[in-house]
C-alpha positions in Angstrom: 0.0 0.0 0.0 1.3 3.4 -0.4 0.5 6.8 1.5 0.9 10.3 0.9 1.2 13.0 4.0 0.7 16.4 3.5 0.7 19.3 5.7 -2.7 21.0 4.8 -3.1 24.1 7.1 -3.3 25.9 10.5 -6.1 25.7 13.0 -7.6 27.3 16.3 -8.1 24.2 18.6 -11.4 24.3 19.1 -12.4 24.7 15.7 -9.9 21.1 14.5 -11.7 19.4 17.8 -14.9 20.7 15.9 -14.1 19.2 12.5 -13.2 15.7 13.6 -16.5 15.6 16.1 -18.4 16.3 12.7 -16.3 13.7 11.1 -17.4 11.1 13.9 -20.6 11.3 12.5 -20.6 11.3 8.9 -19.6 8.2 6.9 -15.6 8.2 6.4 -13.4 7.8 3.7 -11.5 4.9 4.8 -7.9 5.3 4.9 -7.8 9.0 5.0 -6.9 10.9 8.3 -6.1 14.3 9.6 -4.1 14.5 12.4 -2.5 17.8 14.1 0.2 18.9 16.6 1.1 22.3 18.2 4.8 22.3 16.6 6.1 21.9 13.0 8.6 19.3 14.4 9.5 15.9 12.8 9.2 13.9 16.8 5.8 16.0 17.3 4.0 14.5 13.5 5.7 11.2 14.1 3.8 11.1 17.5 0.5 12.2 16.0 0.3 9.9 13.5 1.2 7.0 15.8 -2.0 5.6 16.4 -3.4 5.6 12.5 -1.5 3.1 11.7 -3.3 0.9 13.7 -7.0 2.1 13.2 -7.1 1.7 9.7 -4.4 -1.7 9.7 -1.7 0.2 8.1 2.1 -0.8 7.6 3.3 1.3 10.1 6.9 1.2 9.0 5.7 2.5 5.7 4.1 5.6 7.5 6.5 6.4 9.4 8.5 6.5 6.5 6.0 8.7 4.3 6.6 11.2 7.2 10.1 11.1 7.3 10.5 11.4 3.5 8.0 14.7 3.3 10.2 15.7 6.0 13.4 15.5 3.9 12.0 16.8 0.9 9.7 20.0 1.8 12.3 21.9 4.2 10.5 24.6 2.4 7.0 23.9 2.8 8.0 23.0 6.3 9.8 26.1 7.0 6.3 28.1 5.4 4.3 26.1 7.5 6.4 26.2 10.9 6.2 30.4 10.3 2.3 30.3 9.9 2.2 28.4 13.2 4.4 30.4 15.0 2.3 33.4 13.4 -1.1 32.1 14.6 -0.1 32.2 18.1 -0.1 29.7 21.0 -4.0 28.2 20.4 -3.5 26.9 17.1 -2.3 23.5 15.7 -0.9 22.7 12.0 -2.7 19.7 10.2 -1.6 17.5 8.3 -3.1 14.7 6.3 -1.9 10.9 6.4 -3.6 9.0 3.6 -4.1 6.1 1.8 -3.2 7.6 -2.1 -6.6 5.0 -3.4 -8.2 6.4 -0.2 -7.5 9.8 -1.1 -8.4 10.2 -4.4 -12.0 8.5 -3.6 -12.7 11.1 -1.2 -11.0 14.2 -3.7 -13.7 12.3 -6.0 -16.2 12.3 -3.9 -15.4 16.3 -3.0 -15.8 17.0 -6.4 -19.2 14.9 -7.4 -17.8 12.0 -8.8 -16.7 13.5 -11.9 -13.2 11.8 -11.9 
């Protein structure tokens, strides 16, 4: 299987806590998960996206991995991302997206009325 991670954004706290209530009760794209931390650190997205892995019965080698390689290879994404955090003040988390790629594209499908 093969994922993707992507940092998607920054957030007040109660408004991600919000988001994935909502998300508890509408049906889920399987394999697709948004997961959020209150530092752009490697150690602090590793830890979030510990327990994904085994909700959705993921290699968890292969995550890990994901997260280490968009680590290596978006030092400037990161470095965008880690400003916009530190800019939003203490009450805000970044998100970030752990997927599935199939998983992901169903529900960018779905987003966009099935016309893919």
């Amino acid at each position: 299987m093969k994922y993707t991670f992507d940092i998607v954004g920054v957030s007040q706290v109660l408004q991600f806590f919000n988001h994935q209530q909502q998300n508890l009760h509408k049906p889920q794209h399987q394999g697709v998960e948004y997961i959020a931390t209150h530092t752009c650190t490697l150690d602090a997205l590793l830890e979030s996206v510990e327990p994904v892995p085994q909700k959705w019965n993921w290699d968890k080698d292969e995550v890990v991995g994901t997260v280490i390689n968009f680590w290596m290879q978006n030092s400037d994404s990161i470095r965008y991302w880690k400003a916009r955090l530190i800019d939003a003040g203490r009450d805000n988390l970044l998100v970030a997206r752990i997927a599935d790629i199939k998983a992901l594209k169903k529900e960018l499908e779905y987003l966009l009325g099935g016309n893919l």
